[in-house]
C-alpha positions as CSV (number, residue, x, y, z in Angstrom):
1,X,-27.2,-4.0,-24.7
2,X,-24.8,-2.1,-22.4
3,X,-23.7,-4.4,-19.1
4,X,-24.4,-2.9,-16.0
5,X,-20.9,-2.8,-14.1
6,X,-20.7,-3.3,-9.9
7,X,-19.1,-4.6,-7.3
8,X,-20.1,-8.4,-8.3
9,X,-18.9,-7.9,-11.9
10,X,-15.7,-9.9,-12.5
11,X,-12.7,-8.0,-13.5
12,X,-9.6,-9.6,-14.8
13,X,-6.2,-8.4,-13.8
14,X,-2.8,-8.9,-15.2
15,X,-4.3,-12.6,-16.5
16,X,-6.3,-13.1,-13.5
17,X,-9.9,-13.7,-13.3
18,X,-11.1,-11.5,-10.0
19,X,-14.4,-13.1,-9.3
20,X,-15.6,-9.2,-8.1
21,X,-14.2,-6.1,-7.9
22,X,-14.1,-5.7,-4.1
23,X,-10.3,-5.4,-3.0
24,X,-9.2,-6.0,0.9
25,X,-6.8,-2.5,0.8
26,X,-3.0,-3.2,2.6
27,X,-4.1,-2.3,6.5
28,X,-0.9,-2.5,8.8
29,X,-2.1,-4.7,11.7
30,X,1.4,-4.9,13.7
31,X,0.9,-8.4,14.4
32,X,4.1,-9.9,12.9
33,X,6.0,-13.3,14.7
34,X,9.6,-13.4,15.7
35,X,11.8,-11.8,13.2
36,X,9.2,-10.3,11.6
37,X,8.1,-12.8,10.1
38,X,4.2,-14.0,9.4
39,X,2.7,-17.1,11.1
40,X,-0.2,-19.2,11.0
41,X,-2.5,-16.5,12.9
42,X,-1.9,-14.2,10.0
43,X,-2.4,-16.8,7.3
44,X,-5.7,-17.4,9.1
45,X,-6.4,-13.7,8.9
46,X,-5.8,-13.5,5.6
47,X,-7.5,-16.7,4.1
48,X,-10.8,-15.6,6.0
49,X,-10.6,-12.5,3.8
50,X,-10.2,-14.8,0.7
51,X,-13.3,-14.1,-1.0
52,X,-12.2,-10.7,-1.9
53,X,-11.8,-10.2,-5.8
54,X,-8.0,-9.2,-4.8
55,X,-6.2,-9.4,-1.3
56,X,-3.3,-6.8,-0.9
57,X,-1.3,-7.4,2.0
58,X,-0.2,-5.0,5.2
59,X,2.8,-2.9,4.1
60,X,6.0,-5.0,4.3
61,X,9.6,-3.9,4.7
62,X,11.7,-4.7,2.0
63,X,14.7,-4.5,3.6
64,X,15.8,-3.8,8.1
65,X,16.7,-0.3,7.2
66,X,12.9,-0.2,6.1
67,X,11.3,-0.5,9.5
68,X,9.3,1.9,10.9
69,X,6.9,0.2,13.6
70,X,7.2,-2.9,16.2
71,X,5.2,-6.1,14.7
72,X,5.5,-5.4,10.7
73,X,6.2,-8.0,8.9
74,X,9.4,-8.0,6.6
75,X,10.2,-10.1,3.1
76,X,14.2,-9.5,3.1
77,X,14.7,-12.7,5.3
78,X,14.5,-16.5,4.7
79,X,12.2,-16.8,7.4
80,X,9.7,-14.2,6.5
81,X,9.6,-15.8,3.1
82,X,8.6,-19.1,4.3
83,X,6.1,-17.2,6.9
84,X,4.5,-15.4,4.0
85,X,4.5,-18.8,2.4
86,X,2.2,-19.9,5.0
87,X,-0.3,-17.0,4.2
88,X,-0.2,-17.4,0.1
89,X,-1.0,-21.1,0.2
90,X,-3.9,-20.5,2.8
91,X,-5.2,-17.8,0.9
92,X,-4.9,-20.1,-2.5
93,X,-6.7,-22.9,-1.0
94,X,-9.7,-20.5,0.2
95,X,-9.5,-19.7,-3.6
96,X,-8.1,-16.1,-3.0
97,X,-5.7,-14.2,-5.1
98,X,-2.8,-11.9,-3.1
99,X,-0.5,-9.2,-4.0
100,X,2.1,-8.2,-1.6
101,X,2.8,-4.6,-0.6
102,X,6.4,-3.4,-0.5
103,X,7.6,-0.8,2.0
104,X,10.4,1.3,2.8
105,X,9.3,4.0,6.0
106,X,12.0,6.3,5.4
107,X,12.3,8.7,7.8
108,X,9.3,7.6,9.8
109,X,11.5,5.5,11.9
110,X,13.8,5.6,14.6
111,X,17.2,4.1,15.4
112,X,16.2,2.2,17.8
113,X,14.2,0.7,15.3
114,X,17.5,0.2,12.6
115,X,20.0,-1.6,12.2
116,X,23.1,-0.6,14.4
117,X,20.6,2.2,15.6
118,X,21.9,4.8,13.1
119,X,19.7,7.3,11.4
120,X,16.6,6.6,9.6
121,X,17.0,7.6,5.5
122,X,15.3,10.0,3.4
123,X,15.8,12.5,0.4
124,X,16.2,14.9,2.5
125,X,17.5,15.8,6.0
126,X,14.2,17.4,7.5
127,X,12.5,15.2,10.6
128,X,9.1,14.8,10.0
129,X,6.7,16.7,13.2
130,X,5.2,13.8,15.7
131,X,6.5,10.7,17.3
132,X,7.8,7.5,16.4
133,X,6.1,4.1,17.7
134,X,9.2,2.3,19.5
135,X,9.5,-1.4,21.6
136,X,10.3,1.8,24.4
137,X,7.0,3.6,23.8
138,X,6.5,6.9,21.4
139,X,10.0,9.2,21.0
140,X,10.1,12.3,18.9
141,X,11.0,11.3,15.2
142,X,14.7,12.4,15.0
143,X,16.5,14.1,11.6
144,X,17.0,11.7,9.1
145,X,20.5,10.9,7.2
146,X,19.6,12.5,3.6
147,X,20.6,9.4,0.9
148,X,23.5,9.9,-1.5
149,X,22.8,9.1,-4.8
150,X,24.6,5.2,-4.2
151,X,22.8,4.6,-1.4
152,X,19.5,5.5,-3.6
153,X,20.8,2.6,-5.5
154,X,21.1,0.2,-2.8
155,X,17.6,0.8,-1.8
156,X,16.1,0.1,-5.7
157,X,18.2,-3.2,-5.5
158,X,16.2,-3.6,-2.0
159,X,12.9,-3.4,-3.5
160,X,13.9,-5.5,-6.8
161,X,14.8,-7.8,-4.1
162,X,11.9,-7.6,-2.0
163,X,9.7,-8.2,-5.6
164,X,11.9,-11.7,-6.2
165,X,11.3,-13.1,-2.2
166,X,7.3,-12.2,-3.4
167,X,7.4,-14.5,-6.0
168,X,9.1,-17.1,-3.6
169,X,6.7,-16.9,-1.1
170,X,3.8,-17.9,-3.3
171,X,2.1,-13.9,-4.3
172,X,0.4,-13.2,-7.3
173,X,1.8,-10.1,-7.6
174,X,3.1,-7.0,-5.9
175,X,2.1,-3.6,-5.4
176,X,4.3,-0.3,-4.2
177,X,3.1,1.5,-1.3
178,X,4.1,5.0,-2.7
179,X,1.6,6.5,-0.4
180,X,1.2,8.0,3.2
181,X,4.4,9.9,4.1
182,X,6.8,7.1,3.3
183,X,10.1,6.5,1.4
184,X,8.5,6.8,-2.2
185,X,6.0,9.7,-0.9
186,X,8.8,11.6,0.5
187,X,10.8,11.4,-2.6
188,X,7.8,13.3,-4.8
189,X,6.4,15.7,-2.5
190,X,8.1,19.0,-2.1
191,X,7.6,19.3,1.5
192,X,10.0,16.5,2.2
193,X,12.6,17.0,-0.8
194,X,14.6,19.6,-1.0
195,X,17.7,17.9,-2.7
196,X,19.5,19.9,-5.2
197,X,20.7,16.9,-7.7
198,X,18.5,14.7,-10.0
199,X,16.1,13.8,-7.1
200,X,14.9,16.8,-6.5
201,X,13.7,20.3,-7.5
202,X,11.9,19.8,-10.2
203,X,8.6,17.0,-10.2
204,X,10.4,14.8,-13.2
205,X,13.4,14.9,-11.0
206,X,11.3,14.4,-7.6
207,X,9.3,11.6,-9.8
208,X,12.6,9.7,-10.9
209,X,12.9,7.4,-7.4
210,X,9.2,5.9,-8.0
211,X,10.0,5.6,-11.7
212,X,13.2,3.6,-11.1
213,X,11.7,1.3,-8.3
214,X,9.0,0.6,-10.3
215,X,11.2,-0.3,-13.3
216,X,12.8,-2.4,-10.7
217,X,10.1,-4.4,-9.8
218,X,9.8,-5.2,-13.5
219,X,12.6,-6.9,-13.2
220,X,10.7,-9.7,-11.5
221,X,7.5,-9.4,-12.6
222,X,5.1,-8.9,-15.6
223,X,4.1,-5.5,-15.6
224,X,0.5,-6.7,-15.4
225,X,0.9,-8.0,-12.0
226,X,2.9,-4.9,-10.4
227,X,0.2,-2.0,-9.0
228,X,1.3,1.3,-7.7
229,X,-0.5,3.3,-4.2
230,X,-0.5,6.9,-4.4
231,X,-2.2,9.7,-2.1
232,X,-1.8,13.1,-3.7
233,X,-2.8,15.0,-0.7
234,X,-2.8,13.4,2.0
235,X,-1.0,14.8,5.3
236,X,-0.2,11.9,7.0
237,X,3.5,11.7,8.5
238,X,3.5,15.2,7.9
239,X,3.3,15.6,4.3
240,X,2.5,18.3,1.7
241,X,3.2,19.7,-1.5
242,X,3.1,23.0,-3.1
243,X,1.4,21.6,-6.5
244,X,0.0,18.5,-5.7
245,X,-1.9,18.5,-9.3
246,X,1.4,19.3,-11.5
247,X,3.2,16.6,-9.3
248,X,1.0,14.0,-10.1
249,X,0.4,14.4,-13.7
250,X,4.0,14.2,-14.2
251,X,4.5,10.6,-12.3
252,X,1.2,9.3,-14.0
253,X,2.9,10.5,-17.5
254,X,6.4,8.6,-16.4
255,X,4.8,5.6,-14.5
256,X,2.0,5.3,-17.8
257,X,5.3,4.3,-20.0
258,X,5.6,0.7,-18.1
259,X,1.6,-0.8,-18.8
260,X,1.2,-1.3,-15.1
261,X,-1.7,-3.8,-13.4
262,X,-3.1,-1.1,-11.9
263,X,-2.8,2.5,-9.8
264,X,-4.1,2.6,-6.4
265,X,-5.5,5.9,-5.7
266,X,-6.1,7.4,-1.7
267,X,-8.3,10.0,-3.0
268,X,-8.5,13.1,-1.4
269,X,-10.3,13.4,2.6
270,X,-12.4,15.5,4.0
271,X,-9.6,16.8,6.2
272,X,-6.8,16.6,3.5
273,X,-5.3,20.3,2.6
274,X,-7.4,21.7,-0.2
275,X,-4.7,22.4,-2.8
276,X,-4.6,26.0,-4.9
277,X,-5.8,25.1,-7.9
278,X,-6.8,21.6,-9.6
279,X,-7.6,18.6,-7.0
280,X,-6.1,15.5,-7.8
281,X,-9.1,13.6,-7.1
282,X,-10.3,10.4,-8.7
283,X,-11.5,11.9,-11.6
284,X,-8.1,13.8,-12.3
285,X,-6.7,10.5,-12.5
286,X,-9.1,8.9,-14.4
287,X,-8.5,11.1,-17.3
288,X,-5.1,10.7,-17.2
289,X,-4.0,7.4,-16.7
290,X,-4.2,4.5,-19.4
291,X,-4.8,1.3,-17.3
292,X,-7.2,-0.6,-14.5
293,X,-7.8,2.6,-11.8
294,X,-8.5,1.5,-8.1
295,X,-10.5,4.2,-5.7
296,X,-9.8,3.9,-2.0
297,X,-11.8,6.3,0.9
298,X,-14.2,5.1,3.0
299,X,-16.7,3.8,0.6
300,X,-20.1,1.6,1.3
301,X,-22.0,-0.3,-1.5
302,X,-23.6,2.5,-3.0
303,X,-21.0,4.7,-3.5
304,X,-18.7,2.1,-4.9
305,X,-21.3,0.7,-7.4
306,X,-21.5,4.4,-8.3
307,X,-17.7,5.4,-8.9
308,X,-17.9,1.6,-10.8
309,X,-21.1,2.3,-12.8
310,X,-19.8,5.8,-13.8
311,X,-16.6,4.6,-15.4
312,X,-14.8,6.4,-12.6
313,X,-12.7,3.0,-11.3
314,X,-12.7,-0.5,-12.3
315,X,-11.7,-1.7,-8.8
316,X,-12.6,-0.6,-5.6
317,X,-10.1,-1.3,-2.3
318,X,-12.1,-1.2,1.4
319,X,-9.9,-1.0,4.6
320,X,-11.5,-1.2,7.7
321,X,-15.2,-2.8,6.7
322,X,-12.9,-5.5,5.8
323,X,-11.0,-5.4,8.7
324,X,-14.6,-6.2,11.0
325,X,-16.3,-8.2,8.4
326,X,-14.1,-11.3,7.1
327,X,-17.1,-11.9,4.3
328,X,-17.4,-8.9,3.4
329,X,-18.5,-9.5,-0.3
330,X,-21.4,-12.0,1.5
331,X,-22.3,-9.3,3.8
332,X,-22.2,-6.7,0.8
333,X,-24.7,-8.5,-1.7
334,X,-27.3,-9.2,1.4
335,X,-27.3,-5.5,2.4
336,X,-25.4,-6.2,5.9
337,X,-25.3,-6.2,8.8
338,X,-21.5,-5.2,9.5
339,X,-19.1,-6.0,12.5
340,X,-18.3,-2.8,14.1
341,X,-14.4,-2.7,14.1
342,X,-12.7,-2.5,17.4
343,X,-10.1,0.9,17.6
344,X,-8.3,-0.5,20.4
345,X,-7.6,-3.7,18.9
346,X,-6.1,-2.7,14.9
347,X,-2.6,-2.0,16.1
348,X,-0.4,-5.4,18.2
349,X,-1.9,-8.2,20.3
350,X,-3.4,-11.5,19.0
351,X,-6.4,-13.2,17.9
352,X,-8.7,-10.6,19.5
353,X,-9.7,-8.4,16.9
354,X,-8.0,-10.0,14.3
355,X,-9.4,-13.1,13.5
356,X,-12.5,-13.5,15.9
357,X,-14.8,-11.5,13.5
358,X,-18.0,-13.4,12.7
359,X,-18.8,-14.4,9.4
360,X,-22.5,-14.5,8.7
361,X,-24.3,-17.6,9.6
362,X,-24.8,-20.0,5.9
């Protein structure tokens, strides 16, 4: 007799036993200490959050050059370590399982925001439309330096780096943020590289950055436990590409060569750019890549048993239900009722919106 996979079926992962399949997605939530560095608010954030299958966390600078936004934690410092430290060991003894997220912004930064305020970095010198967040309020995003092939190679050793503090401070594995307009994103998508040498022009070439990170991260972990975020189309930080579908299949063909945990898919919105020809939706990558799949895009319980039941995913990651609703798998297998999240309180500030969430009463 077939089982009947859903959200409460275990899944395990890289030699972990997730208890259900519901993921708490990476949510930046700009509530970093001193030094960016994590505290005890945000290992109480996190630990409520515990009974998701898998926890990953806010997207966190792997290095000072990597900062885009006020409040983001880091895990390139001594004292971020130990503050993520803080997090890991609450979220082990509320029997939860975490995986950091490692970030670089690239050009969604400013210098005010780097170190020595020079430039922000990416492949290519083209500033990016819109503003930056700053400690001085929002400022026009500014042309970034474009990398030279050694710097690229100071910014792998960053991430490989950024991977070894993660196993330091306690994680159970790590995942790339290659998604939403930043470092990694701006290296595959045509919009944003324009480079001439063998990071750029062609999607192999364009695809070589992720590939190498990725290989980095290897360095320091079992490939089980390293995931990869992707979002083919969307427009966020002022993103495009002129093939989105022949750009992906080619880093799902390099990135399938290293028998990853899992790829982390931001599937196509309702406002994304509908690319000519072939979407790179969920099924797209379903049929193409080889290991665990995780969907991400505003789902609710039906349509995540659904993509689950259908073979489309194995995991499924949920943003900002989680964000209102600590318990969420609790408030999922009673039917509800959710927490309504609070706009005005996701970005800075304390407690408020962060960790004053009800949990349903026993």
């Amino acid at each position: 007799m077939t089982e009947t996979i859903d959200i409460f079926t275990p899944f395990r992962l890289g030699g972990i036993d997730l208890p259900n399949r519901i993921v708490m997605a990476p949510m930046t939530r700009n509530r970093a200490g001193s030094g960016n560095a994590p505290t005890a608010l945000n290992a109480t954030y996190y630990a409520q959050r515990a009974g998701a299958g898998l926890i990953i966390s806010e997207a966190t600078q792997i290095s000072p050059q990597g900062l885009g936004y006020p409040g983001t934690p880091g895990v390139h410092s001594a004292e971020q370590v130990a503050g993520w430290r803080l997090v890991t060991d609450a979220v082990h003894a509320a029997g939860g399982r975490i995986f950091l997220q490692l970030w670089h912004v690239g050009r969604i930064s400013h210098p005010s925001l780097q170190p020595g305020g020079t430039l922000p970095v990416a492949p290519s010198a083209i500033a990016p439309a819109g503003q930056a967040w700053t400690l001085n309020g929002m400022k026009p995003y500014v042309t970034p330096h474009a990398l030279t092939i050694e710097e690229i190679a100071g910014i792998v050793g960053d991430y490989r780096r950024g991977a070894a503090h993660a196993r330091q401070a306690g994680f159970d594995g790590v995942e790339l943020h290659g998604a939403n307009g930043y470092l990694i994103d701006q290296f595959l998508r045509d919009k944003s590289n324009q480079r001439t040498d063998r990071y750029g022009g062609s999607a192999v070439n364009r695809a070589r950055f992720l590939i190498e990170v990725t290989q980095a991260l290897l360095g320091e972990w079992d490939a089980a436990r390293v995931g990869v975020r992707l979002s083919p189309t969307n427009p966020f930080n002022d993103m495009g590409d002129s093939n989105p579908a022949a750009t992906f299949a080619t880093a799902i063909g390099e990135l399938n060569r290293l028998n990853l945990g899992y790829l982390h898919i931001v599937e196509p919105g309702e406002t994304d750019p509908v690319p000519a020809g072939e979407v790179p939706n969920l099924g797209f990558f379903r049929r193409l890549w080889r290991g665990p799949l995780m969907a991400n895009k505003g789902y609710d319980l039906a349509r995540a048993n659904a993509v689950l039941r259908d073979g489309a995913a194995d995991l499924v990651s949920f943003a900002t239900l989680y964000l209102a609703n600590p318990d969420l798998p609790e408030r999922l297998r009673r039917g509800g009722p959710f927490n309504a999240a609070e706009r005005k309180t996701f970005y800075g500030g304390g407690a408020a919106g962060y960790t004053d969430y009800p949990a349903l009463p026993a």
